[in-house]
N, C-alpha and C positions, 0 to 999 in steps of 0.2 A: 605535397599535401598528404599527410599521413591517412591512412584510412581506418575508418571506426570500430573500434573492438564492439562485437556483440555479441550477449552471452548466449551458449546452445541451449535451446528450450527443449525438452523432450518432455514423454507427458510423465516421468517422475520427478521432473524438475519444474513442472511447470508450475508459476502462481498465479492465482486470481488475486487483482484487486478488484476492492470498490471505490466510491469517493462518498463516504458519509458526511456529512453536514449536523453539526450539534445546535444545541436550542437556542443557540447566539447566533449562528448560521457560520460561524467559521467552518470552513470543511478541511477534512481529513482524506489522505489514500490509506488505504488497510486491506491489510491479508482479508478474506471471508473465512481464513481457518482462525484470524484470532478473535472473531466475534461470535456472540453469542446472539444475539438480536439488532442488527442491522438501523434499527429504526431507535432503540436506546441506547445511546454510546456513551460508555461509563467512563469516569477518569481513567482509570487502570485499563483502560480496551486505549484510548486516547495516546496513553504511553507506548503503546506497542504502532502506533500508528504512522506516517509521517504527513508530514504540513504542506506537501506538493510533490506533484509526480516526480521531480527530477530527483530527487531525495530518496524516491521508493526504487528510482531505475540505479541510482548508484550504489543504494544495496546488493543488491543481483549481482553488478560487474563482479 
């Protein structure tokens, strides 16, 4: 069994997510650095987002 690569967090590498929710209520994971207002999430904030955690953590690897 191989063991899991996981990426070193320090606090200059560190990100926050959120999980926003749009006005259809699909929800989104996002930076809090790429929004501007948490509670209106634009198309263009949307693009920078991803559609489920596993998508945000495979960014990071």
């Amino acid at each position: 069994m191989s063991e899991e690569k996981k990426p070193e967090v320090t606090e200059s590498t560190a990100t926050q997510f959120v999980i926003v929710r749009d006005k259809s209520g699909k929800e989104y994971v996002c930076r809090i650095t790429d929004l501007r207002d948490p509670s209106h999430l634009t198309e263009e904030e949307k693009k920078r987002c991803y559609e489920n955690v596993e998508d945000a953590i495979k960014e990071m690897d």
